[in-house]
SERO-4910 file (N, C-alpha, C, O; in steps of 0.05 Angstrom, whole numbers):
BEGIN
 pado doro    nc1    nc2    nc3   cac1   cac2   cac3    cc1    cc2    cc3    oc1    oc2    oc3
  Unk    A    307    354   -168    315    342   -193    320    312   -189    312    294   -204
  Unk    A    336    307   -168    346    269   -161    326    260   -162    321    240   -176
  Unk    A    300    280   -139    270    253   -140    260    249   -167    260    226   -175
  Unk    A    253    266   -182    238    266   -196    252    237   -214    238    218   -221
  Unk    A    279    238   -217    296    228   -236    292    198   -226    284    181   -241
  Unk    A    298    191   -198    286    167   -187    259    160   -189    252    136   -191
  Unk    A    246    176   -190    221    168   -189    217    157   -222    203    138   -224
  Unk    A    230    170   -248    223    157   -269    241    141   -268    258    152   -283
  Unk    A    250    122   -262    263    104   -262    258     84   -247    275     67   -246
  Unk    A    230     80   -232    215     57   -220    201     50   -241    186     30   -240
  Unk    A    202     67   -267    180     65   -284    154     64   -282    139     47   -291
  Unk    A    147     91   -265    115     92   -258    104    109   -289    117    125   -303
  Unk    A     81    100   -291     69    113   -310     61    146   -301     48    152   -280
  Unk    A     72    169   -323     65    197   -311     39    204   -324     36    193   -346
  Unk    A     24    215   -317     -7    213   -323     -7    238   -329      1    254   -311
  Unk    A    -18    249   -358    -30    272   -366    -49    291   -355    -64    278   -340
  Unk    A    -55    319   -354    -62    331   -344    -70    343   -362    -54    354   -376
  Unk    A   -111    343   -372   -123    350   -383   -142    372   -371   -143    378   -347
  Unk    A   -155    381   -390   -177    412   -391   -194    404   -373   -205    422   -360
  Unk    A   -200    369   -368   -224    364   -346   -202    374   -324   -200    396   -314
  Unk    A   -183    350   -319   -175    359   -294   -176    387   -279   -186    394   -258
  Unk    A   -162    398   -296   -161    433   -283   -187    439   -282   -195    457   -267
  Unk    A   -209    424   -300   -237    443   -286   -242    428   -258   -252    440   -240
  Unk    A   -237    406   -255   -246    383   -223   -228    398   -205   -233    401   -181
  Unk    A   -210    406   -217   -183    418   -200   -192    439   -185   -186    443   -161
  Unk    A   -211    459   -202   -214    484   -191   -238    481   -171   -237    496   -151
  Unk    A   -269    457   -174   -286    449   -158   -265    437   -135   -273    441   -112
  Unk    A   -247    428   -137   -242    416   -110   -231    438    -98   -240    445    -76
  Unk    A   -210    453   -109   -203    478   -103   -214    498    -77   -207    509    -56
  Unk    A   -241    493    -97   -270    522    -84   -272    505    -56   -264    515    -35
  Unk    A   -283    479    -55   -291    464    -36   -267    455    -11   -270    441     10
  Unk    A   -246    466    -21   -224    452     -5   -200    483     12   -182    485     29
  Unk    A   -214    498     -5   -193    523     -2   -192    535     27   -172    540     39
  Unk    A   -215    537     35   -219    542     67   -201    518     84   -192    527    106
  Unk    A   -195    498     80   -181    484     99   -153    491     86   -137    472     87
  Unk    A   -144    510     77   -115    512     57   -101    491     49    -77    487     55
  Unk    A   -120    472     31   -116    461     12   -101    470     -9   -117    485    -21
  Unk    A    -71    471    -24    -62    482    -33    -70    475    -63    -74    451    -68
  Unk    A    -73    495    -88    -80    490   -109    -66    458   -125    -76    437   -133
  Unk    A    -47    465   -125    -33    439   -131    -38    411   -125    -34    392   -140
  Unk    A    -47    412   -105    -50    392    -86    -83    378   -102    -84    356   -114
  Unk    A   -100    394    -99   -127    396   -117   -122    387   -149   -140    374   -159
  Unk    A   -100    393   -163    -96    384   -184    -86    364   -185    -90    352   -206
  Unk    A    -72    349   -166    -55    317   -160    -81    303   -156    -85    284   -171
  Unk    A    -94    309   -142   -130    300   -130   -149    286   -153   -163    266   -156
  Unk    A   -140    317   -172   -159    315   -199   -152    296   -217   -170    290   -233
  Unk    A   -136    288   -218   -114    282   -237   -132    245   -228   -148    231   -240
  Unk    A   -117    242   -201   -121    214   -191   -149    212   -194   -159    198   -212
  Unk    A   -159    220   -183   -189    214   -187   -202    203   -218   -212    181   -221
  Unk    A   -200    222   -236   -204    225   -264   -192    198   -281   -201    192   -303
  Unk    A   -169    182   -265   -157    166   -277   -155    132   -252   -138    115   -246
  Unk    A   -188    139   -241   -198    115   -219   -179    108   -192   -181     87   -179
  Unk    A   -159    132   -185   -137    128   -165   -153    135   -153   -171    149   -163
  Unk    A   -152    125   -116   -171    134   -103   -153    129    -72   -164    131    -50
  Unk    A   -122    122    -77   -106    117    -53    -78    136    -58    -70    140    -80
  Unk    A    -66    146    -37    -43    152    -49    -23    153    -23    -31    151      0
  Unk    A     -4    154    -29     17    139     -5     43    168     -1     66    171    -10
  Unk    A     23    187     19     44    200     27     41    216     53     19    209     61
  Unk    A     50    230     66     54    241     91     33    263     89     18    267    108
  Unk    A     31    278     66     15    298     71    -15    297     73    -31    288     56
  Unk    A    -19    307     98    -52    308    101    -67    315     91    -88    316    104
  Unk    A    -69    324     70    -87    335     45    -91    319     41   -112    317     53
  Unk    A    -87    297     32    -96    273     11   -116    257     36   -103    242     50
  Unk    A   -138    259     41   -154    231     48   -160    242     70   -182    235     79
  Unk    A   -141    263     90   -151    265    118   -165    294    113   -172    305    134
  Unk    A   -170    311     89   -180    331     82   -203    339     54   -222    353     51
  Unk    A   -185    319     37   -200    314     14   -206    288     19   -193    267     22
  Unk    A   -232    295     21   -245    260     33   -249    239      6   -254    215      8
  Unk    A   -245    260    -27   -247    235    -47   -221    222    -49   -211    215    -71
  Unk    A   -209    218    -21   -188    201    -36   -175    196     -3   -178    210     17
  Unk    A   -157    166     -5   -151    156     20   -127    157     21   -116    152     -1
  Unk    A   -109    164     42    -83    161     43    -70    146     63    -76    147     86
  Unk    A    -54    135     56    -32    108     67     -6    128     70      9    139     54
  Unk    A     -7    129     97     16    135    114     43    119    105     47     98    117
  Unk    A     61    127     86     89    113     86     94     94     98     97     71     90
  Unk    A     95    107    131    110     89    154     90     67    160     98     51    177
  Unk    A     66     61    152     48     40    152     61     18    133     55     -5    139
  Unk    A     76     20    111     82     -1    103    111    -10    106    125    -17     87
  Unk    A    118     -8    135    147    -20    138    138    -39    157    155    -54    167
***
């Protein structure tokens, strides 16, 4: 509950989650599920993608070192 509450309070824009997404969600899903890609994770994917994000800045290796449409920036890279 704190993050979430911090996090709206950098004032990032929260991005909608449309009928495309969940259908890109479920192709990345199919394509990603064998490496246990978690569904969720596929929907954060879909989401970014659909709305020209193509970087995302966090620890988990799903993003960029698994799902190759999208690159990820290691946290501790920007200290």
């Amino acid at each position: 509950m704190e993050l979430s509450e911090n996090i709206l309070r950098l004032g990032m824009r929260v991005l909608p989650v449309t009928k495309r997404d969940v259908e890109d969600a479920l192709s990345l899903f199919e394509k990603y599920s064998s490496n246990r890609v978690p569904p969720r994770d596929t929907l954060h994917a879909a989401v970014m993608l659909n709305h020209g994000i193509a970087k995302i800045v966090t620890l988990d290796r799903h993003f960029g070192d698994i799902i190759k449409e999208l690159r990820r920036v290691d946290p501790g890279s920007l200290l």
